[in-house]
CHARMM-style PDB file with segment names, atoms N, HN, CA, C and O in Angstrom:
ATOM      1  N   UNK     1      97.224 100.116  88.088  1.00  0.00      PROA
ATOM      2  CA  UNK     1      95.759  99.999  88.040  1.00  0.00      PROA
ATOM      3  C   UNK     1      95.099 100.830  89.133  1.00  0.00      PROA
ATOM      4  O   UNK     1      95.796 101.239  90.061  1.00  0.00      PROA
ATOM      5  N   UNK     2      93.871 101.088  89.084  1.00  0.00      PROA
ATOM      6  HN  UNK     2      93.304 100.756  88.330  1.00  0.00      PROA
ATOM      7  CA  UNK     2      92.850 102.058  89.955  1.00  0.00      PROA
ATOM      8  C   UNK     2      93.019 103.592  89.610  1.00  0.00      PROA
ATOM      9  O   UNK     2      92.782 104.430  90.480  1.00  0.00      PROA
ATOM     10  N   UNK     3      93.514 104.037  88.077  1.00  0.00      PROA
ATOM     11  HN  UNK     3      93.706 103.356  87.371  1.00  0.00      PROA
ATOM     12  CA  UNK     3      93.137 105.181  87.910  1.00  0.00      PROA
ATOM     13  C   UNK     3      91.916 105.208  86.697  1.00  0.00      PROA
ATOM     14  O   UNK     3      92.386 104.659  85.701  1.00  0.00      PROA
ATOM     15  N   UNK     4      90.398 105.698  86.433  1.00  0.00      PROA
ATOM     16  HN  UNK     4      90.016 106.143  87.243  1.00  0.00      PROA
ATOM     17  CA  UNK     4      89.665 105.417  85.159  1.00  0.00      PROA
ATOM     18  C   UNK     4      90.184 106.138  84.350  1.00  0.00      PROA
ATOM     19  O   UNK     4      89.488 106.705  83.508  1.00  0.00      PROA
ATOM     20  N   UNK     5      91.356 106.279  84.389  1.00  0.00      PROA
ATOM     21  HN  UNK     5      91.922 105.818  85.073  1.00  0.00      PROA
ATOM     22  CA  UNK     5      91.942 106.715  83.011  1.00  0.00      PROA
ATOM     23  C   UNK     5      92.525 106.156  81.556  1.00  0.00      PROA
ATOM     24  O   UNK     5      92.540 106.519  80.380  1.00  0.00      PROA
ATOM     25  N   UNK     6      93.010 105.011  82.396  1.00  0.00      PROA
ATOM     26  HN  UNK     6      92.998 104.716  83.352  1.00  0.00      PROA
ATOM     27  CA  UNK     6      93.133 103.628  82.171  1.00  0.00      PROA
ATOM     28  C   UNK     6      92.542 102.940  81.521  1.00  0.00      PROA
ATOM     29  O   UNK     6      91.620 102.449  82.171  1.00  0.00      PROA
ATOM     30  N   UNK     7      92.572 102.567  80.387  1.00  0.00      PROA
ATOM     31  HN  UNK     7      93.322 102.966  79.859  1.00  0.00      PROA
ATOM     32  CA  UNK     7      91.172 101.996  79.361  1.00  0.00      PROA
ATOM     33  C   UNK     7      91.597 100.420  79.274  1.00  0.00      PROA
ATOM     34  O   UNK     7      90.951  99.584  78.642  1.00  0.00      PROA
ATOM     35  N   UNK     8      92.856 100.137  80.053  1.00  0.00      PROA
ATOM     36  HN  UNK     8      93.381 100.816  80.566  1.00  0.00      PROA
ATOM     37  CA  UNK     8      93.320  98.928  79.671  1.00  0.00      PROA
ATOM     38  C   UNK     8      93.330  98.335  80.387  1.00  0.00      PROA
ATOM     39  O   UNK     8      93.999  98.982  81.192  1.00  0.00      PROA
ATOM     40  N   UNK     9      92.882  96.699  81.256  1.00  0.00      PROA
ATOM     41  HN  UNK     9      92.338  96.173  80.601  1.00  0.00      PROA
ATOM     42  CA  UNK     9      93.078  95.929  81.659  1.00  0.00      PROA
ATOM     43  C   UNK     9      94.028  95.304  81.855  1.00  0.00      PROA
ATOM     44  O   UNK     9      93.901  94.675  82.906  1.00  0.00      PROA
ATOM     45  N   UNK    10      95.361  95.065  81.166  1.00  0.00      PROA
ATOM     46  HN  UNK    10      95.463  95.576  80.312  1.00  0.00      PROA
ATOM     47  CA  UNK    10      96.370  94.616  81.174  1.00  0.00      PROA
ATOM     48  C   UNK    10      97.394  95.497  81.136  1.00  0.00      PROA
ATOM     49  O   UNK    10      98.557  95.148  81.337  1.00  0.00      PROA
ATOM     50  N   UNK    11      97.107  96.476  80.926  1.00  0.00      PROA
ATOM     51  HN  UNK    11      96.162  96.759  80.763  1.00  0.00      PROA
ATOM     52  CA  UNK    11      98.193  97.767  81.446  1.00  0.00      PROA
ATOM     53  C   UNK    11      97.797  98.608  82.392  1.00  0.00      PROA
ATOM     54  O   UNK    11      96.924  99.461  82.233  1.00  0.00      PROA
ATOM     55  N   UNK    12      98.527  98.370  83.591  1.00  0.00      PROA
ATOM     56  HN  UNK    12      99.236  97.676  83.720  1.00  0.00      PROA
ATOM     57  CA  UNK    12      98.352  99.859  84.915  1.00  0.00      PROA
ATOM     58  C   UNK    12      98.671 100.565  84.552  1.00  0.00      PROA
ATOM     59  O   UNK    12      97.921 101.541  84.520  1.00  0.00      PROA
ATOM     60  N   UNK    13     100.009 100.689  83.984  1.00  0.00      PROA
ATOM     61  HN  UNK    13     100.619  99.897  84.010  1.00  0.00      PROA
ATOM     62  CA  UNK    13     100.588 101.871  83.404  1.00  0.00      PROA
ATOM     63  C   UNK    13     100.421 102.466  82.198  1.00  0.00      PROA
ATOM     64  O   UNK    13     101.275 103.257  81.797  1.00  0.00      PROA
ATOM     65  N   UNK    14      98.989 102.092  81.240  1.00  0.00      PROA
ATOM     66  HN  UNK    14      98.294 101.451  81.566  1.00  0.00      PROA
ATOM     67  CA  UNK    14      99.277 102.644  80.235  1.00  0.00      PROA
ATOM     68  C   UNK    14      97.902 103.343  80.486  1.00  0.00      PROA
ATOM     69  O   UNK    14      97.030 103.004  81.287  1.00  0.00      PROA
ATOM     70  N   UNK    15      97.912 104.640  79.418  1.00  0.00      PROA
ATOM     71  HN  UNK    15      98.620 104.915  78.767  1.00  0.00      PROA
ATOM     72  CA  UNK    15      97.009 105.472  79.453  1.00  0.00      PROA
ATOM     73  C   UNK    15      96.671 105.437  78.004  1.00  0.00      PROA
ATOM     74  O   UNK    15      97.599 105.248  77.218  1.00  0.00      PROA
ATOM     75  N   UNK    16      95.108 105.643  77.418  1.00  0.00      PROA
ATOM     76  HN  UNK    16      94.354 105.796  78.057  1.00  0.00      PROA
ATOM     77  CA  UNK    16      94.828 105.582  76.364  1.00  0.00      PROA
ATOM     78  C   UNK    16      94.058 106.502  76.047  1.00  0.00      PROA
ATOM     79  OT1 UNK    16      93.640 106.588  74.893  1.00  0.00      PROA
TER      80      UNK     16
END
């Protein structure tokens, strides 16, 4: 978590 790349709340690691 803490990149706005990140569209997901429940995934740090996922990118969407």
């Amino acid at each position: 978590n803490g990149k706005p790349g990140c569209a997901t709340l429940e995934g740090p690691s996922r990118q969407t």
